[in-house]
SERO-4910 file (N, C-alpha, C, O; in steps of 0.05 Angstrom, whole numbers):
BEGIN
 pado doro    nc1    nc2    nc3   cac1   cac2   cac3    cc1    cc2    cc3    oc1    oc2    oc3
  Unk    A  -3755  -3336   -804  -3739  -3327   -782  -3734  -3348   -761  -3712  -3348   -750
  Unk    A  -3752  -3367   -754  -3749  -3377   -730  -3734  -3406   -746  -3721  -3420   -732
  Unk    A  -3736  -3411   -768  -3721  -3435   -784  -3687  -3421   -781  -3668  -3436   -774
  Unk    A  -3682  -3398   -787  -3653  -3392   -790  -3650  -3388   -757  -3628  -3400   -755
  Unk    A  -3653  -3384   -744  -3646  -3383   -716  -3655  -3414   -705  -3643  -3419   -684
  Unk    A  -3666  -3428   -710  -3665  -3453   -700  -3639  -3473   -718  -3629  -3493   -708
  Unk    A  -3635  -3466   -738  -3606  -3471   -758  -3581  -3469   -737  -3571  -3488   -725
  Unk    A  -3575  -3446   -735  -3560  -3426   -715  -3549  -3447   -689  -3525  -3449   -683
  Unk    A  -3570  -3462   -676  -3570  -3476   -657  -3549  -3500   -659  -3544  -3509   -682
  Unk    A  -3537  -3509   -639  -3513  -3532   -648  -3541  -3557   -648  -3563  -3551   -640
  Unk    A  -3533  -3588   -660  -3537  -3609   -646  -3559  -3615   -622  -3583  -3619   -623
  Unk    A  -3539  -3613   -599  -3556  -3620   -578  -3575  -3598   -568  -3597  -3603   -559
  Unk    A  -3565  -3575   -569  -3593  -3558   -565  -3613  -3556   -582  -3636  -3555   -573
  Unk    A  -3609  -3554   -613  -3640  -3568   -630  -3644  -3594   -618  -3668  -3597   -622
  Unk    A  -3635  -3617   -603  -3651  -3641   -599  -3664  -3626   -568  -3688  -3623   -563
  Unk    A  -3646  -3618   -554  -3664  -3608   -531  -3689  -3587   -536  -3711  -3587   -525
  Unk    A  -3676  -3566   -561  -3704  -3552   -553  -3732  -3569   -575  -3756  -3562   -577
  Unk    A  -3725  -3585   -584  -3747  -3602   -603  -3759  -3624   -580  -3782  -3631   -581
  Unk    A  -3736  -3635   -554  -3759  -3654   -541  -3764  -3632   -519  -3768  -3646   -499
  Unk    A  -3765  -3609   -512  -3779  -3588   -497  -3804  -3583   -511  -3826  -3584   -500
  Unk    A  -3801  -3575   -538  -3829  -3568   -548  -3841  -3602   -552  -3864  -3601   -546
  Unk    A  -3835  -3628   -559  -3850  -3645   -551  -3859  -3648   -525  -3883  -3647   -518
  Unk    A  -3842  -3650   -512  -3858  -3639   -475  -3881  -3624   -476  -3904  -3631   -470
  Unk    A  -3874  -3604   -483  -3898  -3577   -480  -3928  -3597   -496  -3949  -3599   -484
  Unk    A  -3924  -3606   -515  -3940  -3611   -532  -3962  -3635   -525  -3985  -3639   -533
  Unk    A  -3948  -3650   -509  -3961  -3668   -497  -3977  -3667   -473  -3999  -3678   -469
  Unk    A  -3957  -3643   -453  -3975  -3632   -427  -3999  -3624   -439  -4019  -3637   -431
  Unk    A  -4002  -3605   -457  -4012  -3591   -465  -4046  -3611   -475  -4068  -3608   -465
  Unk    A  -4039  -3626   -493  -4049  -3649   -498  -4071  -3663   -486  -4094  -3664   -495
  Unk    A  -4059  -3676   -460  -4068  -3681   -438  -4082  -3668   -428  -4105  -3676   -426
  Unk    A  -4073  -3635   -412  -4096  -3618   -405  -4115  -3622   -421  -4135  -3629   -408
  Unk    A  -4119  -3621   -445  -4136  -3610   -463  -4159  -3640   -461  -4183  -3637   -461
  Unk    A  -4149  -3664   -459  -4170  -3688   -458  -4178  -3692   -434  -4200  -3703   -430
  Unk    A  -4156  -3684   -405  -4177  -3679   -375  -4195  -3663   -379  -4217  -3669   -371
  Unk    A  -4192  -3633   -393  -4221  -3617   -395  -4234  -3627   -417  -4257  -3618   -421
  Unk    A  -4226  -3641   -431  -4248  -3649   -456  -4263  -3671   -433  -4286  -3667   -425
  Unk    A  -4252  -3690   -425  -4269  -3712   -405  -4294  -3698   -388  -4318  -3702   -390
  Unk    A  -4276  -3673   -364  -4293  -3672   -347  -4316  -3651   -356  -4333  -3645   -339
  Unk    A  -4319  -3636   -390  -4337  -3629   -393  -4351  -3646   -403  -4375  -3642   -403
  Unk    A  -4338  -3678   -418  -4365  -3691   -429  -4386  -3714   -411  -4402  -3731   -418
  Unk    A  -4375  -3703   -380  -4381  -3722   -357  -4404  -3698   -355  -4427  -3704   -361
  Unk    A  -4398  -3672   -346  -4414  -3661   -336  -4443  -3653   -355  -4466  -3650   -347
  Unk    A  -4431  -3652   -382  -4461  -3663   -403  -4472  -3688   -397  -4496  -3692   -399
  Unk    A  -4464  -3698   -394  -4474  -3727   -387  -4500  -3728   -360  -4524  -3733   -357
  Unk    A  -4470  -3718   -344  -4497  -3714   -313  -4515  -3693   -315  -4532  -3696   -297
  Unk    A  -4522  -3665   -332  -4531  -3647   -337  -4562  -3674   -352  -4584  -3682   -342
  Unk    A  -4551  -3677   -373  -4574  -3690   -395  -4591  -3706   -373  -4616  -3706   -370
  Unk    A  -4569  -3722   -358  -4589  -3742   -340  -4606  -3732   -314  -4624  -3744   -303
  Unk    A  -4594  -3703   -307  -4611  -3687   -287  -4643  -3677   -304  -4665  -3679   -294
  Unk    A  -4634  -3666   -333  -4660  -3649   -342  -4674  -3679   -345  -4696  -3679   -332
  Unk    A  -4668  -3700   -356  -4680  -3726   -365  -4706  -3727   -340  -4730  -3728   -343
  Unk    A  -4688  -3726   -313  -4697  -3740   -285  -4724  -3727   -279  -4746  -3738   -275
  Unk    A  -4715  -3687   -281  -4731  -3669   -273  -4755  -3669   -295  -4775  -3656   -289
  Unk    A  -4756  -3684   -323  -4774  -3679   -340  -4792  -3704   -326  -4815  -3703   -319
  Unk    A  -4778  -3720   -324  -4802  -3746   -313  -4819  -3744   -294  -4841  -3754   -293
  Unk    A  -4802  -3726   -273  -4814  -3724   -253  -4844  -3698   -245  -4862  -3695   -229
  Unk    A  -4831  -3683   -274  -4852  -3659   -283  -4880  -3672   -292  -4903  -3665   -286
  Unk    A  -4872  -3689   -308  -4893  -3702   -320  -4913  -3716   -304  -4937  -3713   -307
  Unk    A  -4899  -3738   -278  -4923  -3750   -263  -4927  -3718   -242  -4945  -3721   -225
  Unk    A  -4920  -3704   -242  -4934  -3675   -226  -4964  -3683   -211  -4967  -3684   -187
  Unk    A  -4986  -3690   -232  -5015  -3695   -229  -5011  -3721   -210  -5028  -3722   -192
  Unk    A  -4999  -3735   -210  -4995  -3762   -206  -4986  -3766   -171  -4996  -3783   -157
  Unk    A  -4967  -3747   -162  -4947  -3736   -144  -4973  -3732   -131  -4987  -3746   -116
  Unk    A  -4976  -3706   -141  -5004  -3688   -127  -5030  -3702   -109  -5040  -3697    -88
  Unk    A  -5036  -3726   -134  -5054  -3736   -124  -5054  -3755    -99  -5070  -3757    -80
  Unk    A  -5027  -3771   -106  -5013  -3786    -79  -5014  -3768    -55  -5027  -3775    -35
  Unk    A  -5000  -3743    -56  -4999  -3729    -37  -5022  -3737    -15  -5022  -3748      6
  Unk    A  -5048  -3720    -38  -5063  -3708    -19  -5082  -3739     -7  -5100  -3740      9
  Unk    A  -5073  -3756    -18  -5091  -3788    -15  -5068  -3788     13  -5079  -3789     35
  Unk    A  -5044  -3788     13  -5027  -3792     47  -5035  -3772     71  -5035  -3775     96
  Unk    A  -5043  -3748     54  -5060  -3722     72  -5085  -3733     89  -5092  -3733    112
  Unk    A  -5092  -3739     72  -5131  -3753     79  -5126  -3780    103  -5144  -3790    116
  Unk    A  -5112  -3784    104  -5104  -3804    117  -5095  -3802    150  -5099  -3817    168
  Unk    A  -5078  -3771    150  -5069  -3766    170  -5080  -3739    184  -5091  -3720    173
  Unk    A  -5074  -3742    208  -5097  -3732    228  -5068  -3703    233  -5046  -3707    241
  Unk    A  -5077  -3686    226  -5058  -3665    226  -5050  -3659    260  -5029  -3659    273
  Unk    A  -5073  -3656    266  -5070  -3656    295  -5046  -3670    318  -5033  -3662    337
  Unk    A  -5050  -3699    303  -5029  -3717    326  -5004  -3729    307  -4996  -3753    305
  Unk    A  -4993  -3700    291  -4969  -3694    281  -4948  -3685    310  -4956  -3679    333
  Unk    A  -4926  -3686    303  -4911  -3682    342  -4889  -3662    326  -4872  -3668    310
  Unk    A  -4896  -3638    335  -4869  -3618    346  -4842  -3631    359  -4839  -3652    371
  Unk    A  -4821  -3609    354  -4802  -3618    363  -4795  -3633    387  -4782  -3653    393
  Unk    A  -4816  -3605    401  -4818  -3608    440  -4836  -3628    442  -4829  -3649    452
  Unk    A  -4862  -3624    432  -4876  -3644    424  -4867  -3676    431  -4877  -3691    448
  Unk    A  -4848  -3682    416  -4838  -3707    409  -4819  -3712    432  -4821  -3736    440
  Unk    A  -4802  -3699    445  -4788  -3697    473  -4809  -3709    488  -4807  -3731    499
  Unk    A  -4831  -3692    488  -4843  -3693    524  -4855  -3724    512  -4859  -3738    531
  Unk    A  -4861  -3738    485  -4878  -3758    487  -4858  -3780    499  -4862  -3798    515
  Unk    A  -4838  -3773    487  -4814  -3800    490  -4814  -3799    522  -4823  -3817    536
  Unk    A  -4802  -3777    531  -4811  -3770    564  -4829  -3786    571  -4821  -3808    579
  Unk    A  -4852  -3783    570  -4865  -3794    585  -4874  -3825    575  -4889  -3835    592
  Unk    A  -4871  -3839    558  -4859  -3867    547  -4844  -3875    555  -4850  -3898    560
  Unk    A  -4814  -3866    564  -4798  -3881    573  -4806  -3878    603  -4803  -3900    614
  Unk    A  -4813  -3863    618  -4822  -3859    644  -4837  -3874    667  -4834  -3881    691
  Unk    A  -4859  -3878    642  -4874  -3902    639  -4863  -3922    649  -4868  -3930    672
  Unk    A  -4839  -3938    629  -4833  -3963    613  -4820  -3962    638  -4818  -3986    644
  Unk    A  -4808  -3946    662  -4791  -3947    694  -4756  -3948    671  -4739  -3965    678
  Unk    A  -4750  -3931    649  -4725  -3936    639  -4701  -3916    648  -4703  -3891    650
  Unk    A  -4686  -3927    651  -4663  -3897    654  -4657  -3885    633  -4646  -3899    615
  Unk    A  -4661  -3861    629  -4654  -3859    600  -4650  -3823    595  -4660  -3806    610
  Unk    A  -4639  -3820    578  -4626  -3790    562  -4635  -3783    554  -4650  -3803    552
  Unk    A  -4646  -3768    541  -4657  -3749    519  -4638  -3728    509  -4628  -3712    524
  Unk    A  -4631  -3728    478  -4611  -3708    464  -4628  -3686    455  -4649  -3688    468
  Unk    A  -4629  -3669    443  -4637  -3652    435  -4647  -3656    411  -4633  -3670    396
  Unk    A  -4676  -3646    401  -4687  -3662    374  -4665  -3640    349  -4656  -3618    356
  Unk    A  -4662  -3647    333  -4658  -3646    303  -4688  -3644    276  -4707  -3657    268
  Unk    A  -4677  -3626    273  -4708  -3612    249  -4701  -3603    216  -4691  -3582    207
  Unk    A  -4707  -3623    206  -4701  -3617    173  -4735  -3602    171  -4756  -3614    176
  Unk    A  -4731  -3562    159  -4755  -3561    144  -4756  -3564    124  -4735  -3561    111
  Unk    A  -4785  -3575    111  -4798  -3574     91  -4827  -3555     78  -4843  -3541     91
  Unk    A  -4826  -3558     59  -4857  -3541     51  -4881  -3541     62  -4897  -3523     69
  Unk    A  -4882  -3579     61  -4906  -3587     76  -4906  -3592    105  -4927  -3594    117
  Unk    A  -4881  -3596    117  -4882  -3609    139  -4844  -3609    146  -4825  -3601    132
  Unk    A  -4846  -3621    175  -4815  -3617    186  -4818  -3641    202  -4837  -3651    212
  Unk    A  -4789  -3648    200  -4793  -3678    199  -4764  -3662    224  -4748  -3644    221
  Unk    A  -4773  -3683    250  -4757  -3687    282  -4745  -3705    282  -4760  -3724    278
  Unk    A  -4721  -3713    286  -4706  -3728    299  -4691  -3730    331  -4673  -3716    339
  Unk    A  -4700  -3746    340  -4688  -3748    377  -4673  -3773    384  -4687  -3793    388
  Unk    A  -4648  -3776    388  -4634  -3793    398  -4642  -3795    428  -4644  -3776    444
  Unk    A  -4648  -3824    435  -4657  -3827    459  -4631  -3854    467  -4619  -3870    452
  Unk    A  -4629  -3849    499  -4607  -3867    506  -4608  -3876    532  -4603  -3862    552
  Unk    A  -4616  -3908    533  -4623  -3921    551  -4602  -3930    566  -4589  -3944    551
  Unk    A  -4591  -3931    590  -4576  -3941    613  -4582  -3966    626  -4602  -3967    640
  Unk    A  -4570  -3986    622  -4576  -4009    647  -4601  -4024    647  -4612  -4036    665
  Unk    A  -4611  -4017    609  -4641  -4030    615  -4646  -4068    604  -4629  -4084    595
  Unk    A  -4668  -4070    608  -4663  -4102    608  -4688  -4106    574  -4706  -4092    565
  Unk    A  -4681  -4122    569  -4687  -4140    543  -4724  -4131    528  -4732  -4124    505
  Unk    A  -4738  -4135    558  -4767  -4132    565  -4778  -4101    553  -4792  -4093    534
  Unk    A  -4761  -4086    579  -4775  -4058    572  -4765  -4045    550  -4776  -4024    543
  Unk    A  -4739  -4057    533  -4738  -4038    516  -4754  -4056    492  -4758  -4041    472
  Unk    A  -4761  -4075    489  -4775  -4092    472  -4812  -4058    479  -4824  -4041    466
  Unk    A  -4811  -4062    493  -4834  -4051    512  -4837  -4026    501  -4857  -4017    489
  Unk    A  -4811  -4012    505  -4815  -3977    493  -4823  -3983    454  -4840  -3972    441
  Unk    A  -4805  -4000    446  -4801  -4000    420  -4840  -4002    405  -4853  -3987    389
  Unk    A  -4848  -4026    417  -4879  -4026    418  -4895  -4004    419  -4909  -3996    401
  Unk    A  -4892  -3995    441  -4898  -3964    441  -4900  -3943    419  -4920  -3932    410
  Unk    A  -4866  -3940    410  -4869  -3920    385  -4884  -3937    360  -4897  -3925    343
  Unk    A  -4881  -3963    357  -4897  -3968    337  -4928  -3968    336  -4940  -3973    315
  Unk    A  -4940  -3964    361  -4964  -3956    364  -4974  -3928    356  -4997  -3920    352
  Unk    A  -4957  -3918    354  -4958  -3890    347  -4955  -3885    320  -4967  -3865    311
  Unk    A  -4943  -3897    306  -4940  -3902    276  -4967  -3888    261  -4988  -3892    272
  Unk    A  -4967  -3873    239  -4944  -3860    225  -4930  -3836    238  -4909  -3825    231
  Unk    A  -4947  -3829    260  -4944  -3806    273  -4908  -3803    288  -4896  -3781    289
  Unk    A  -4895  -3831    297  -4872  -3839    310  -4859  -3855    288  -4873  -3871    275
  Unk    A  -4834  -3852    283  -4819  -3882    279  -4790  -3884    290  -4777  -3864    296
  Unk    A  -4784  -3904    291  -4756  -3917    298  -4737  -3910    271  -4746  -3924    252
  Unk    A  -4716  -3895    263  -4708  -3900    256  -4676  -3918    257  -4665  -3933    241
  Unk    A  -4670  -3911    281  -4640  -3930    281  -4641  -3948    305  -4665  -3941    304
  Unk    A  -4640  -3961    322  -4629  -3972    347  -4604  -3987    344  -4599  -4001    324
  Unk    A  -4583  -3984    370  -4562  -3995    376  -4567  -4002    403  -4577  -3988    420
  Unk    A  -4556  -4030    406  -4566  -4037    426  -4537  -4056    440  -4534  -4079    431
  Unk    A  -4524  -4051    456  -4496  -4071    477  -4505  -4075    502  -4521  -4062    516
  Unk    A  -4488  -4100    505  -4487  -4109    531  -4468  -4084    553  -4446  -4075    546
  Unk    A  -4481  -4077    579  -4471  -4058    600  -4441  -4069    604  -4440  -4091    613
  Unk    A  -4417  -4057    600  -4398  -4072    615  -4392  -4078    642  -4374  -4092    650
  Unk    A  -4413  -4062    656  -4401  -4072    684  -4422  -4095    690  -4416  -4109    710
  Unk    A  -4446  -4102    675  -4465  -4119    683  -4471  -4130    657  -4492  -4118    650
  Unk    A  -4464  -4149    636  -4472  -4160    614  -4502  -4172    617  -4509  -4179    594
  Unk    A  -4517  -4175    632  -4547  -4183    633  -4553  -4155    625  -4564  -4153    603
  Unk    A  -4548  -4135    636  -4568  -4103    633  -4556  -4098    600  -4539  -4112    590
  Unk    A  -4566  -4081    591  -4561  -4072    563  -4565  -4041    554  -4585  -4031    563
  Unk    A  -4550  -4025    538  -4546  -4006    544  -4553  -4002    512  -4542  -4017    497
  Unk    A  -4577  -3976    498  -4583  -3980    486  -4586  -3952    481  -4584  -3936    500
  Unk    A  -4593  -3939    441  -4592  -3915    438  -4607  -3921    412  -4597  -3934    394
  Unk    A  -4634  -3907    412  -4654  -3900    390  -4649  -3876    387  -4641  -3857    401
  Unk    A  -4657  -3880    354  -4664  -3844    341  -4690  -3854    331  -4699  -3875    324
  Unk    A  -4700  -3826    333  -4738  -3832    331  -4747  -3808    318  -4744  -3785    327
  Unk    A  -4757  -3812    300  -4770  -3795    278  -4801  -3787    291  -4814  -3799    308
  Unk    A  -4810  -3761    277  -4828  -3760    277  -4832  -3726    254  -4813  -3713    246
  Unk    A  -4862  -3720    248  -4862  -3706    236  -4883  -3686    240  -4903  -3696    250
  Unk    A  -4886  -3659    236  -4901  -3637    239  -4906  -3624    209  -4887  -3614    197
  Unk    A  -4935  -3626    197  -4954  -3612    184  -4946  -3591    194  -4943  -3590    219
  Unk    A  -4938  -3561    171  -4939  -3541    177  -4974  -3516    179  -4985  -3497    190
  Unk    A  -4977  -3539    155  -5010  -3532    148  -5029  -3538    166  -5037  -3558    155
  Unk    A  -5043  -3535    186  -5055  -3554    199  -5083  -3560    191  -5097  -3574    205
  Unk    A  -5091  -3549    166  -5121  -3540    156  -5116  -3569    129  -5132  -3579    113
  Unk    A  -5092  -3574    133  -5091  -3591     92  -5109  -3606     94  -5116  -3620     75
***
């Protein structure tokens, strides 16, 4: 049926409707090797996720034991709360005679523990005391750390320097581990 009705057709409409169904045939085509690709990507990243999660199953005993050897180590006690970690910087920079900001801490939880972040932001300070505060939190180490500082010259006074830490710290939920 569809041979005697494609007969039927003059010339140029069998060449049109033959490169329409090559059209079709090729879109078609194409779709078919973007989803053939992006499922043999996502086997790919699938195999290499179970691969990752089996390895990591396996040192389990291994993990564990690290763990609790970083546990033994740290004094649960002079872990710093959110506020905690405010009032210490507070009274560190207070100390140090700095002008300075305090943002509001930032708190990723975890199982074992919650880890604080506080952007701190110094005004008009000079070379010394922020050398001075930075000392400080590394005295405090593991309990404190630095993670970022940025540090410019003041524009209305290029000797003064105008400066902005983020400062880590972390809180044991457990306080008995």
């Amino acid at each position: 049926m569809f041979k005697k009705s494609y007969n039927l057709l003059s010339l140029r409409e069998r060449t049109l409707l033959t490169v329409f169904f090559w059209i079709i045939l090729f879109v078609w085509a194409g779709s078919l090797i973007k989803v053939s690709k992006s499922v043999y990507t996502n086997l790919r990243n699938t195999d290499y996720q179970l691969k990752y999660q089996d390895q990591v199953i396996s040192e389990k005993d291994n993990i564990k034991m690290r763990l609790n050897h970083a546990l033994e180590r740290l004094e649960p006690k002079k872990t710093y709360s959110s506020s905690k970690l405010v009032e210490k910087l507070d009274n560190l920079a207070r100390k140090a005679g700095l002008n300075f900001d305090i943002n509001s801490p930032g708190t990723q939880e975890g199982d074992i523990f919650n880890a604080h972040t506080v952007r701190i932001q110094f005004k008009k300070s000079g070379i010394e005391d922020l050398i001075a505060f930075d000392q400080k939190i590394k005295e405090e180490s593991p309990y404190l750390g630095l993670e970022r500082m940025r540090i410019v010259a003041n524009k209305a006074d290029p000797r003064q320097l105008d400066a902005q830490f983020l400062v880590s710290s972390f809180e044991l939920k457990n306080k008995s581990i």
